[in-house]
NUTORMI-461790 format. One record per residue (C-alpha): x, y negated, z. Coordinates in steps of 0.05 Angstrom, whole numbers, padded with zeros to 5 digits, always signed. Example, Ala and Ser with C-alpha at 12.3 -4.5 7.8 and 13.67 -1.06 7.14 Angstrom:
<recs>
+00246+00090+00156
+00273+00021+00143
</recs>
This chain:
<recs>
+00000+00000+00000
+00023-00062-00021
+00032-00127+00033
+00077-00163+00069
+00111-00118+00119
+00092-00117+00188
+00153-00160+00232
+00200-00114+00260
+00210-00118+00346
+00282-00151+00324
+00245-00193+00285
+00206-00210+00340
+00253-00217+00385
+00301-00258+00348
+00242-00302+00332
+00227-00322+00408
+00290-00341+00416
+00296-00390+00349
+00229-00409+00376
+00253-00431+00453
+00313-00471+00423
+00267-00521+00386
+00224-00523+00438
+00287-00563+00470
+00308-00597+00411
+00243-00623+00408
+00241-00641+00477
+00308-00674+00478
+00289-00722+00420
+00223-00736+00456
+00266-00749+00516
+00314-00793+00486
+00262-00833+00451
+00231-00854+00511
+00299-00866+00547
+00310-00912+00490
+00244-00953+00506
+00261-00947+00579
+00326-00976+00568
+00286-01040+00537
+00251-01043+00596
+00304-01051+00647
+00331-01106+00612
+00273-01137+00620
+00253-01113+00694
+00278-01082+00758
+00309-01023+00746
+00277-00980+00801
+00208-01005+00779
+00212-00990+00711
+00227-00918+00737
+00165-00917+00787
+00120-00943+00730
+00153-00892+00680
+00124-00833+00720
+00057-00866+00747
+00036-00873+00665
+00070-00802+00656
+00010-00783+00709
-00041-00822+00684
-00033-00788+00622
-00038-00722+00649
-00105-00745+00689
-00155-00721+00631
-00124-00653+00635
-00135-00644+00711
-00213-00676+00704
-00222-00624+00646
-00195-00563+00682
-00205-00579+00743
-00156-00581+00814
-00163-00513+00825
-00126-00497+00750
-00061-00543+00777
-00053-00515+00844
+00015-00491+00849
+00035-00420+00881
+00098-00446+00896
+00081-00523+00934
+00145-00519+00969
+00191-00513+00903
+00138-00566+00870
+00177-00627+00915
+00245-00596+00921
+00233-00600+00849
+00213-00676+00849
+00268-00697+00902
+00322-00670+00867
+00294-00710+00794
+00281-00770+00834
+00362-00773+00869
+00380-00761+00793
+00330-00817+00754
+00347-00864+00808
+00417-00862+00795
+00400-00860+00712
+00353-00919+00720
+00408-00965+00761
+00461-00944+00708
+00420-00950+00645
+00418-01025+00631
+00499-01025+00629
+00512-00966+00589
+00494-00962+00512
+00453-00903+00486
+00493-00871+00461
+00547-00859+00509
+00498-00853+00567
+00468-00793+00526
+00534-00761+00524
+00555-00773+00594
+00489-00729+00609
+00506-00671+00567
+00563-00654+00617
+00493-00629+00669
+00493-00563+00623
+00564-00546+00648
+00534-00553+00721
+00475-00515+00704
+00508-00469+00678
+00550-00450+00744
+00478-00454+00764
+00449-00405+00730
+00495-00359+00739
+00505-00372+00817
+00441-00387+00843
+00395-00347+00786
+00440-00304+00777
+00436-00298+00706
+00487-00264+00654
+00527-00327+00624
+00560-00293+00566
+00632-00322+00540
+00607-00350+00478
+00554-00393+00520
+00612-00412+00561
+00651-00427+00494
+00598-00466+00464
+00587-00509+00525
+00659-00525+00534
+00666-00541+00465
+00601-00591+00476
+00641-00618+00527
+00704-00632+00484
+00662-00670+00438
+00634-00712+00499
+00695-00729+00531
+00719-00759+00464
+00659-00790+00463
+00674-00830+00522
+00744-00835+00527
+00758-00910+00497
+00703-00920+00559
+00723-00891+00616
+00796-00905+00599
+00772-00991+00609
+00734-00982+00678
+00735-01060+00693
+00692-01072+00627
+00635-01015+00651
+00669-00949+00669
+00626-00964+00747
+00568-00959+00716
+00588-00892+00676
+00606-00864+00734
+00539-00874+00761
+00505-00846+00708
+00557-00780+00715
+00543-00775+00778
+00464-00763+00762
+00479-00704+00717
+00488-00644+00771
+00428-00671+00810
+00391-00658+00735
+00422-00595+00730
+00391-00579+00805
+00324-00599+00779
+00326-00562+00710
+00351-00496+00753
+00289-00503+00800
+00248-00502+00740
+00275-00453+00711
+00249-00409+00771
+00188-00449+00779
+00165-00418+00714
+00163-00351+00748
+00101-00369+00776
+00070-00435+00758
+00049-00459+00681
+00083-00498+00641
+00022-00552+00657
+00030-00550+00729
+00099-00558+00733
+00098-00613+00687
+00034-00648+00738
+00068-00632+00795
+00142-00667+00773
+00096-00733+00758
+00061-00735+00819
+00114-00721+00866
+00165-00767+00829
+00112-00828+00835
+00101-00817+00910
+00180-00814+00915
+00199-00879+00872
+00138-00921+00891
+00183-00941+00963
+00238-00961+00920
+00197-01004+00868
+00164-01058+00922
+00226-01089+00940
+00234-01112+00867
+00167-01113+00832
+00141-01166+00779
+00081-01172+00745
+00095-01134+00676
+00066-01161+00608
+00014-01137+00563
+00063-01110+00514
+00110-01077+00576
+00050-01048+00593
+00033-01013+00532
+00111-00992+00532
+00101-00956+00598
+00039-00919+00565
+00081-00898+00514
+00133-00875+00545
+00084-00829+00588
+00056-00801+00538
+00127-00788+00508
+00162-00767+00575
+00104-00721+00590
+00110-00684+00521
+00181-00682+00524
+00185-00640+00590
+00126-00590+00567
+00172-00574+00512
+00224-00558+00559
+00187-00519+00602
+00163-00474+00547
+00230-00467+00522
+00253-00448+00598
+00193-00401+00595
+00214-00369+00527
+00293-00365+00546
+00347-00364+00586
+00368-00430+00614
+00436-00418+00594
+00426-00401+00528
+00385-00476+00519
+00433-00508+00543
+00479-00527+00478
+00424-00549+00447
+00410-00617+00493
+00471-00637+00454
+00432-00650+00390
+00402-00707+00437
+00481-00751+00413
+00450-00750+00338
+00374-00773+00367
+00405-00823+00422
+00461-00859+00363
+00397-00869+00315
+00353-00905+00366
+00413-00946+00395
+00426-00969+00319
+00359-00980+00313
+00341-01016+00376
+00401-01046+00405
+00441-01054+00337
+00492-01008+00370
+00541-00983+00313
+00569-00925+00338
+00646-00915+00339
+00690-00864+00305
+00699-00832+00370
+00618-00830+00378
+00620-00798+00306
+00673-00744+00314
+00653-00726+00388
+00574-00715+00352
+00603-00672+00293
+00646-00628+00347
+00578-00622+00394
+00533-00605+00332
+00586-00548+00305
+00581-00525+00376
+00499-00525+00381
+00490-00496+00309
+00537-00440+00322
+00511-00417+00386
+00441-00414+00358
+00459-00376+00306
+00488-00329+00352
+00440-00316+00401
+00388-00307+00350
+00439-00250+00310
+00457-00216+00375
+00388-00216+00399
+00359-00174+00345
+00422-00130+00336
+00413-00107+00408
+00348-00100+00400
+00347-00066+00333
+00395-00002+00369
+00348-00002+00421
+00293+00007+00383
+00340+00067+00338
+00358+00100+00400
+00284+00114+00430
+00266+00140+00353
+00319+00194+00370
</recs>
């Protein structure tokens, strides 16, 4: 009988994980165009209030989804892990949001992309997951193109290294909160986790807004909406992809966000980026396409003798 043939497990298998890995490219470029609105913002307001109403519009967002489905659908089995989850994203946005005004796109997006490395030693010390070499290889390479990213930076601290050393110093407290997702999605939905990280991230930066607040425009209004609704979408993506995959395995692809973060600075700021920017980008996107390609290969191989040795 004729037909398309029916998709092989391997096929299947390989497919969920091609699947999970633009889940979190998708995510990331969500992500990063929102940071780039929320960068506009704090040049235009407190830094720690932008933050605060950053997550309060990420909830508001999410409100039609709790009045359709009710409280009962968003009640999480795991409350407890719900605001260690929220604490440790608020330590790390508060530092972002303080540093993000100084530091171009750009080069704030690359200082990030050394959290993988941390959740990496993460995931393999606290979830115990298998981190294979070539995940440790692709990683460090991401991490060679970053540090020439930044050198000509951090090498001049007078003219704004502080202020990249704040923003480094959010990236294992992002790593913490990606790792406690990671097991959150054991036993919460991707929708609760996602509710629960805006509401508990509102009640924490609300204390830290007051001291600062202003009266925000029509227009910086609308901005906040928008980057909601953007913020919001971004981390469902991620949480699927967490939910598809290992966390280790993602990880190399949240470099892709140099290519998404250089566009919107040109765009935005007029930021041109520099030959470093440019050959730090083409050594992180080698490093992202070939892990991918991997993981995908080796997934369906092992699953392909698997499947050969229980026909025997």
């Amino acid at each position: 009988m004729s037909g398309t043939p029916a998709r092989t497990a391997p096929d299947d298998i390989a497919g969920v994980a091609v699947r999970a890995m633009a889940w979190m490219a998708l995510g990331g470029f969500l992500l990063v165009a929102m940071n780039a609105l929320m960068r506009k913002m704090t040049l235009e307001m407190d830094s720690l209030q932008a933050q605060f109403l950053r997550y309060f519009f990420g909830l508001a967002v999410m409100l039609p989804l709790l009045f359709r489905d009710g409280l009962a659908a968003y009640r999480p089995k795991n409350i407890r892990g719900q605001w260690w989850r929220g604490a440790a994203h608020t330590a790390a946005l508060t530092l972002f949001f303080l540093a993000l005004p100084h530091v171009p796109l750009a080069e704030m997006t690359a200082i990030l992309f050394t959290s993988p490395i941390f959740t990496l030693l993460g995931a393999a010390l606290v979830l115990r997951e298998r981190v294979t070499a070539p995940r440790w290889i692709a990683a460090g390479v991401g991490v060679l193109g970053v540090l020439i990213v930044l050198w000509p930076r951090l090498s001049d601290f007078g003219s704004g290294g502080y202020w990249s050393l704040v923003m480094l110093c959010s990236a294992p407290l992002f790593a913490a909160s990606f790792l406690i997702t990671k097991a959150l999605t054991k036993q919460d939905s991707t929708g609760v986790i996602v509710m629960w990280q805006n509401i508990t991230v509102t009640l924490f930066a609300l204390p830290m807004a007051l001291p600062g607040w202003q009266a925000p425009s029509g227009v910086q209004w609308f901005v906040f909406l928008i980057c909601g609704l953007l913020g919001s979408a971004a981390h469902l993506c991620m949480t699927r992809a967490f939910s598809q995959a290992d966390i280790s395995s993602l990880q190399p692809m949240r470099f892709l966000d140099l290519v998404w973060s250089a566009t919107f600075g040109f765009i935005l700021f007029g930021d041109h980026p520099t030959a470093s920017t440019l050959a730090g980008g083409a050594v992180i996107v080698a490093s992202t396409v070939w892990i991918a390609r991997r993981e995908a290969i080796e997934r369906a191989q092992a699953q392909a003798v698997r499947a050969s040795a229980s026909r025997e």
